[in-house]
MARBALUM-365301 format. One record per residue (C-alpha): x, y, z; chain. Coordinates in steps of 0.001 Angstrom, whole numbers, plus 500000, padded with zeros to 6 digits. Layout:
ATOM       X       Y       Z  drenro
ATOM       X       Y       Z       A
...
This chain:
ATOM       X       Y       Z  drenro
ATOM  479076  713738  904990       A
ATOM  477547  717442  904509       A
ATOM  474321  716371  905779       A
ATOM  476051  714881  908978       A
ATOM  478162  718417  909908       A
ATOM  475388  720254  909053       A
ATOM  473704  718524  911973       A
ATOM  476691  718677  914103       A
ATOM  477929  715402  914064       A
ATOM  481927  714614  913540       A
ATOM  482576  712278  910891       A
ATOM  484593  708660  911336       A
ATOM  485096  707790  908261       A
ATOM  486144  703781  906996       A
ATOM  486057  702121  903577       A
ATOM  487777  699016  901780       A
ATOM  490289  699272  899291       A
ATOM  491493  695984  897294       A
ATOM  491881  692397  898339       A
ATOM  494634  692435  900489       A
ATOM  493329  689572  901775       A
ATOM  494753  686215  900411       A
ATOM  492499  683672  900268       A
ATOM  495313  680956  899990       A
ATOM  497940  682125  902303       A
ATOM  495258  683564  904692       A
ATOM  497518  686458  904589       A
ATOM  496374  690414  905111       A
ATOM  498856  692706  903585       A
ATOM  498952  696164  903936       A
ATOM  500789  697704  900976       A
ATOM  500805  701817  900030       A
ATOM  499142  701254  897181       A
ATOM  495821  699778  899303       A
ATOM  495635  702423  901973       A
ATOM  493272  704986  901853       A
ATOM  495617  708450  901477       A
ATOM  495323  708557  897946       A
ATOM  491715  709109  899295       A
ATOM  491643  711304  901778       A
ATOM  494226  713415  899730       A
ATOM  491532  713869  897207       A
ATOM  488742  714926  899756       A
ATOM  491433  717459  901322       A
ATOM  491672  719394  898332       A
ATOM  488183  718883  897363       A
ATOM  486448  720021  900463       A
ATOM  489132  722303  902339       A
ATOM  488694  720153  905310       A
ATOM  491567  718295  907270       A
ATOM  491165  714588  907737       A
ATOM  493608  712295  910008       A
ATOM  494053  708904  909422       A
ATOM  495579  707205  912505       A
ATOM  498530  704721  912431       A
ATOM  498355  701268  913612       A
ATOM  500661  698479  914469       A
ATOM  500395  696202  911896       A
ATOM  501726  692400  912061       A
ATOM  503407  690415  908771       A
ATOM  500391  688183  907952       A
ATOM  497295  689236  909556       A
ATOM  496868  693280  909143       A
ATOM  496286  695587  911708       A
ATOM  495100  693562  914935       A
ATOM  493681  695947  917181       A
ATOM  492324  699710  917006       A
ATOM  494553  700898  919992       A
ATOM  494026  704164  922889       A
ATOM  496321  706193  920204       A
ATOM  493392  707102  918616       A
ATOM  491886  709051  921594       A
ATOM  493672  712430  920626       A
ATOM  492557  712144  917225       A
ATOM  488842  711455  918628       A
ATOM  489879  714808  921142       A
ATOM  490711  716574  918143       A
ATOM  487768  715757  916421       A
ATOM  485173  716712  919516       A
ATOM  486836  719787  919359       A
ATOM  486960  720528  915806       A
ATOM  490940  720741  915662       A
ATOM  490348  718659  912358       A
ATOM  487596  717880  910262       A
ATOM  486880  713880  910450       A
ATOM  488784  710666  911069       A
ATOM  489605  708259  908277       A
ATOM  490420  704892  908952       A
ATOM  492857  702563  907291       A
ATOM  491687  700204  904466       A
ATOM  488911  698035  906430       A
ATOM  490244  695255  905315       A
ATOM  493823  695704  906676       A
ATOM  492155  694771  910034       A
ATOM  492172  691245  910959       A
ATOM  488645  691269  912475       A
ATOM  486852  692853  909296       A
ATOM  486331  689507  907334       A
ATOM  487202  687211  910562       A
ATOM  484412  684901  911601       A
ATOM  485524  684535  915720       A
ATOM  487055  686170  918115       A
ATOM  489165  688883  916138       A
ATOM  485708  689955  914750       A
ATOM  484139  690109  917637       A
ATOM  487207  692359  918908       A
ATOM  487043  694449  916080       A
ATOM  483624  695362  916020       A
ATOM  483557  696279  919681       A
ATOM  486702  698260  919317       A
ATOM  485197  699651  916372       A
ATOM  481665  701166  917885       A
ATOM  483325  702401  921433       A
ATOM  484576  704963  918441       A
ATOM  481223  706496  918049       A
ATOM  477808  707500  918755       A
ATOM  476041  706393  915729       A
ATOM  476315  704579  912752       A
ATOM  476050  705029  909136       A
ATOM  476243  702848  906073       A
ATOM  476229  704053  902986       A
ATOM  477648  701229  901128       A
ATOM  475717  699404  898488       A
ATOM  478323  697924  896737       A
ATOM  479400  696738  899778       A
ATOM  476968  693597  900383       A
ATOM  478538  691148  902262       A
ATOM  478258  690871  906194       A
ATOM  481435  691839  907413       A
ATOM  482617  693406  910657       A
ATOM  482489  697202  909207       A
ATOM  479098  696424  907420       A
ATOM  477111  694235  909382       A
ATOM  478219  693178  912384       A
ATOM  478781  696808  913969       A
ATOM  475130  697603  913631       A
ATOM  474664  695090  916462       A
ATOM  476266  697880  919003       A
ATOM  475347  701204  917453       A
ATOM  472136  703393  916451       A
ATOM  472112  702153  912535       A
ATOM  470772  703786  909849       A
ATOM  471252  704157  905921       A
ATOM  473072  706876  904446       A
ATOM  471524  708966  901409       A
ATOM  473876  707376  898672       A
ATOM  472264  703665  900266       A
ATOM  468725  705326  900311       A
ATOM  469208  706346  896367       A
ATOM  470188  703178  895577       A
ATOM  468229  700810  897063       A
ATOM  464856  703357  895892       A
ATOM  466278  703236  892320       A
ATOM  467493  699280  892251       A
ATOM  463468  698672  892259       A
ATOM  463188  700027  888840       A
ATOM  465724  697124  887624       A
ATOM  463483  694398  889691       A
ATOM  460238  696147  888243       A
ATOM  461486  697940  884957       A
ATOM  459515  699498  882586       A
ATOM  459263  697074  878972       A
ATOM  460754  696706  876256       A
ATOM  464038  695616  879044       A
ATOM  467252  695465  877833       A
ATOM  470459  694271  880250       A
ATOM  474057  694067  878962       A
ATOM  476272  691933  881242       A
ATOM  479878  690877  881136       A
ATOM  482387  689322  883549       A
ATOM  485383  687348  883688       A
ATOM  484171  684240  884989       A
ATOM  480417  682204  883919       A
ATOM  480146  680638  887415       A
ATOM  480169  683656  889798       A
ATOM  477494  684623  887417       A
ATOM  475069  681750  887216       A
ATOM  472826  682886  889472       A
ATOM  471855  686408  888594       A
ATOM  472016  685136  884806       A
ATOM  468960  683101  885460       A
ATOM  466944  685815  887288       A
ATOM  467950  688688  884134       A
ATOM  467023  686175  882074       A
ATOM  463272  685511  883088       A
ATOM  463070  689534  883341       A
ATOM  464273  690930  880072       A
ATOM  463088  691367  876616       A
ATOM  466683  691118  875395       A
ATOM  470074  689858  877366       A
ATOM  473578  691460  875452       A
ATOM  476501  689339  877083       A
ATOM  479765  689975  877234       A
ATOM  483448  689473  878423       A
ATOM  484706  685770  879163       A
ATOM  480878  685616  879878       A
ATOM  479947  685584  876097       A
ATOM  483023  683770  875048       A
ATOM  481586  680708  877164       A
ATOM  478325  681314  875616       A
ATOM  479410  681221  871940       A
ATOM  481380  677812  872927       A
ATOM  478473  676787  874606       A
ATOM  476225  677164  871902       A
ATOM  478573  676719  868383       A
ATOM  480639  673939  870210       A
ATOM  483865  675976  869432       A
ATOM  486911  676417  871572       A
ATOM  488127  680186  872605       A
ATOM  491659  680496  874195       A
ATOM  490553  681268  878164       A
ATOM  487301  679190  879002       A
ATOM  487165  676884  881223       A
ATOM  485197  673760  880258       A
ATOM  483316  673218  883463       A
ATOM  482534  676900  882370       A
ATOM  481013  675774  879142       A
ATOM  479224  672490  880973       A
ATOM  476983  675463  882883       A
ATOM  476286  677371  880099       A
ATOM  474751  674779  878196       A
ATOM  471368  675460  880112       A
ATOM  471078  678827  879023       A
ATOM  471729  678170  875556       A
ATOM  469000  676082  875712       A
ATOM  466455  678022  877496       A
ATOM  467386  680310  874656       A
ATOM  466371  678313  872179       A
ATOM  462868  678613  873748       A
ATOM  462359  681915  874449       A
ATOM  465217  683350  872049       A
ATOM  466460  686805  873994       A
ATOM  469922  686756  873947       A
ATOM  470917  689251  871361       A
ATOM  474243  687850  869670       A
ATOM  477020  690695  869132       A
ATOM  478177  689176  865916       A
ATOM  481520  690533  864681       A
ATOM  484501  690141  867767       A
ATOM  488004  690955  868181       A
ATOM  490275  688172  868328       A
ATOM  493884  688165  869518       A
ATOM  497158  686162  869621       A
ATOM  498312  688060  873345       A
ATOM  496557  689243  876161       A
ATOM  499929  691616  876760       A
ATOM  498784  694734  874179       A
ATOM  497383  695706  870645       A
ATOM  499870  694891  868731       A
ATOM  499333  695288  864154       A
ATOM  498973  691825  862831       A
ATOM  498469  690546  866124       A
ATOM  494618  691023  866018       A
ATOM  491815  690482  863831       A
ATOM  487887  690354  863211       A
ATOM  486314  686921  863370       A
ATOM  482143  686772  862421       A
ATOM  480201  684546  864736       A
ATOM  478071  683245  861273       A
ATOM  481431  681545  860306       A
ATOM  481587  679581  863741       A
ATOM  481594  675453  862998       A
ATOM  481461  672853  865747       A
ATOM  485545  671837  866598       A
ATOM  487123  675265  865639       A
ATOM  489075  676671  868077       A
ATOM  490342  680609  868108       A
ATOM  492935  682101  870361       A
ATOM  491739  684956  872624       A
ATOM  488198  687023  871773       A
ATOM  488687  690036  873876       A
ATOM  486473  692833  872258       A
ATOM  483620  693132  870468       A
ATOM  484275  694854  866966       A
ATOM  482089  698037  867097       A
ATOM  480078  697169  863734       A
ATOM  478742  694634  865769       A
ATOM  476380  697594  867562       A
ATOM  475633  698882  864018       A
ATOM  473686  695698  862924       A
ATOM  469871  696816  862648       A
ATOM  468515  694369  865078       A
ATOM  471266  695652  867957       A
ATOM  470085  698800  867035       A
ATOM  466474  698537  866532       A
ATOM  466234  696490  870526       A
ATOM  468510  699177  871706       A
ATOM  466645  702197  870220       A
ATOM  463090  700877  871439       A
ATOM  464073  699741  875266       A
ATOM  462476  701298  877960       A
ATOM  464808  700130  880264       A
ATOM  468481  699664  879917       A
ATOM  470804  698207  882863       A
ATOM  474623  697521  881866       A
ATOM  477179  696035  884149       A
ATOM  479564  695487  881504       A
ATOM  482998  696133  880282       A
ATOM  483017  694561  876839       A
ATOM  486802  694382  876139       A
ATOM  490251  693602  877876       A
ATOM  491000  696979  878794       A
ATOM  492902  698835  878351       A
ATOM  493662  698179  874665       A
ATOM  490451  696653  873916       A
ATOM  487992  699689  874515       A
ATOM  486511  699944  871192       A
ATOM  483535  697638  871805       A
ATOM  482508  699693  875128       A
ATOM  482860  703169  873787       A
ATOM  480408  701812  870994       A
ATOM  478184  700358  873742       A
ATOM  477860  703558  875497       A
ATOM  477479  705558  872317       A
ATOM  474338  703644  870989       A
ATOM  472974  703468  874516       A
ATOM  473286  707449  875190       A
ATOM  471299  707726  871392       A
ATOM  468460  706277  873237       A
ATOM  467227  709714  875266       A
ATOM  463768  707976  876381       A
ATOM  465319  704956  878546       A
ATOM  465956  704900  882048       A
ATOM  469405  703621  881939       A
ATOM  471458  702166  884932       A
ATOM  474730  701735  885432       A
ATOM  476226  699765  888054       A
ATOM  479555  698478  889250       A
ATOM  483372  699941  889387       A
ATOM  484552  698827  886532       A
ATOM  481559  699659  884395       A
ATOM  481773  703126  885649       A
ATOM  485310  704027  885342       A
ATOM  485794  702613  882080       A
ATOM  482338  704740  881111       A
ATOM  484117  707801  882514       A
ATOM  487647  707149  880778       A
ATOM  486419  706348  877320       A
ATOM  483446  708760  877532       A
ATOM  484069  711927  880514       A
ATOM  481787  714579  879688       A
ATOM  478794  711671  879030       A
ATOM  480036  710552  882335       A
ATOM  479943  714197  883911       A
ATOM  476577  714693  881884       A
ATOM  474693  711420  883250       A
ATOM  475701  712110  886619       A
ATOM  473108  715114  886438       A
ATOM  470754  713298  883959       A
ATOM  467395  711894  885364       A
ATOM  467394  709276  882333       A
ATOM  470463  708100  883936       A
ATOM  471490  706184  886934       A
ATOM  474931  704952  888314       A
ATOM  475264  702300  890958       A
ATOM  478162  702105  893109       A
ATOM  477662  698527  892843       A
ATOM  476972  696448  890373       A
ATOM  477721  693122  891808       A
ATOM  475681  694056  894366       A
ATOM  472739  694935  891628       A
ATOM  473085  691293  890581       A
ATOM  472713  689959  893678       A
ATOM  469554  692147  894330       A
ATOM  468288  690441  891018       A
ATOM  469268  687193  892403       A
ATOM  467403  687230  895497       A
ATOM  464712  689231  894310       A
ATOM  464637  692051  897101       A
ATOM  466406  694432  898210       A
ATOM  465715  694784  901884       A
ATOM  466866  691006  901621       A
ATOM  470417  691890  901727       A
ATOM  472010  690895  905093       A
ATOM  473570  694990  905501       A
ATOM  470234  695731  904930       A
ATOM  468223  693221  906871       A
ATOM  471229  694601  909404       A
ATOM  469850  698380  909743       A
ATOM  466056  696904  909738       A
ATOM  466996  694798  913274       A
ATOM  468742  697603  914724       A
ATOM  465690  699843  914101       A
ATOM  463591  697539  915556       A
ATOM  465758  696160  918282       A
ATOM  466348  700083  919005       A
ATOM  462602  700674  919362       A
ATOM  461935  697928  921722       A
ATOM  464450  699734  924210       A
ATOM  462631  702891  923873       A
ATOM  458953  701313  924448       A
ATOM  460518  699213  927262       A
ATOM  462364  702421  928670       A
């Protein structure tokens, strides 16, 4: 945004908040708590600079239908600097934004008659949707400076330096199948996590944990034997098992040691792993020698269960000669909750990198390039598309 007004532009600024989108009802809402003032607030008081965020006429189930003309004295008021950029409301509130026919096509036209030229500077923002892809069909397009870091730095996890060490977590095996397979082939040493390593361990000790899903444990069952091949999954051995998922509550919780695992047993919810478990010599040793550390991981149910990923972060920082990367919301505000001034220190640490997104990391791994991302691929056509013009002009 500095860069822009230092040029002289006028800033329109959109983002996504949330799912208010309902996959089952096919519903958009547009509640307080998804709107973007909580936003803008901040960048009011952070940059001394007035941003208005116009009101639109929003219907029950499908969001905000239309950008209407009210937004042409805000645009006035921008041109003339009477304030100092536009926000938008929540992209998603707008029914065009994820739409696939005409509302998108509405949307998107509405949406560039706004503006001269467009930026995107959303990584973690990968899909093609009307505000990310679809717009750079009617406007200049080009890559803003956060998108040029992180697609320059995201080649370092495609093409790390060795010994390569990724720690992943999630809360469901399937959405991860895919970049699981590509890690796998490129690491030294994969540290899982989450509902991800409780599938794993059932996978693999043909036990039953309180939360997996058995067509979960079905898919697994090719990693764990691809691991018994090439053996780099590095087993966090000592967990945290509960009797709720509603708190930490005394003699609700306990330790229970992978070792003791026996085909048939079954144990209530693992949601943490116990921090001794990064104190065994071999976690340490792999973690100590890695040249190249990527985590997308939150270890426990937060927020009671934060033990495990304080630990994580601890061991991780000890190692102060490997490029680390961090990538994805959750992996980043739990870093900077449990752990602010590492946080505040890593954001001006070379060693360190964070990623706004780290799904979208995992789908970089997944397809194997970068520039293969359709909001990429996106910015390439207009370029080219743009160029033809000018030769043909």
């Amino acid at each position: 945004m500095y860069n822009i007004v230092e040029r002289g532009g006028r800033p329109i600024i959109m983002t996504h908040i949330g799912r208010p989108y309902d996959k089952k009802t096919k519903t958009i809402s547009t509640l307080q708590d998804e709107s973007v003032d909580a936003v803008v607030a901040y960048l009011q008081r952070k940059l001394h600079i007035k941003f208005a965020v116009p009101r639109f006429s929003t219907t029950e189930k499908n969001g905000i239908l239309d950008i209407d003309t009210s937004i042409n004295w805000l645009i006035h008021d921008l041109k003339s600097r009477k304030i100092g950029g536009i926000y938008l409301p929540n992209s998603r509130w707008f029914a065009g934004e994820e739409d696939k026919g005409d509302k998108l096509n509405r949307f998107v036209i509405q949406l560039s008659a706004l503006a001269d030229v467009y930026v995107n500077d959303a990584f973690g923002s990968w899909q093609p949707h009307g505000s990310t892809y679809h717009i750079a069909k009617y406007l200049p397009s080009y890559a803003g400076l956060c998108m040029q870091g992180e697609l320059y730095h995201v080649q370092s996890v495609l093409n790390p330096s060795k010994p390569f060490v990724a720690i992943v977590a999630g809360a469901k095996y399937d959405t991860k199948i895919g970049p699981l397979k590509e890690i796998y082939k490129k690491v030294d040493k994969l540290v899982l996590g989450g509902l991800i390593y409780n599938t794993y361990l059932c996978a693999k000790y043909g036990v039953k944990i309180a939360g997996v899903e058995e067509s979960d444990i079905e898919l697994a069952k090719e990693l764990v034997e691809q691991d018994k091949l090439h053996k780099k999954i590095l087993e966090l051995q000592v967990l945290v098992e509960t009797d709720t998922l509603e708190g930490r509550f005394e003699g609700k919780f306990r330790t229970i040691d992978v070792k003791d695992f026996a085909p048939g047993q079954t144990y209530k919810y693992v949601v943490d792993v116990d921090p001794v478990s990064f104190e065994r010599d071999e976690v340490k040793q792999e973690m100590n020698s890695a040249k190249t550390i990527f985590v997308n991981a939150v270890m426990g149910l937060m927020p009671h269960f934060w033990h495990g990923t304080s630990k994580m972060d601890e061991v991780i920082d000890k190692n102060r000669s490997a490029q680390k990367f961090f990538g994805g919301g959750d992996t980043l505000q739990t870093f900077k909750s449990l752990h602010p001034a590492l946080y505040e220190a890593a954001l001006n640490n070379i060693k360190y990198y964070l990623f706004t997104g780290g799904g979208t990391v995992l789908k970089v791994i997944e397809e194997g390039d970068p520039m293969g991302l359709e909001t990429v691929k996106a910015l390439i056509d207009n370029k080219a598309n743009y160029f033809k013009r000018s030769q043909n002009n």
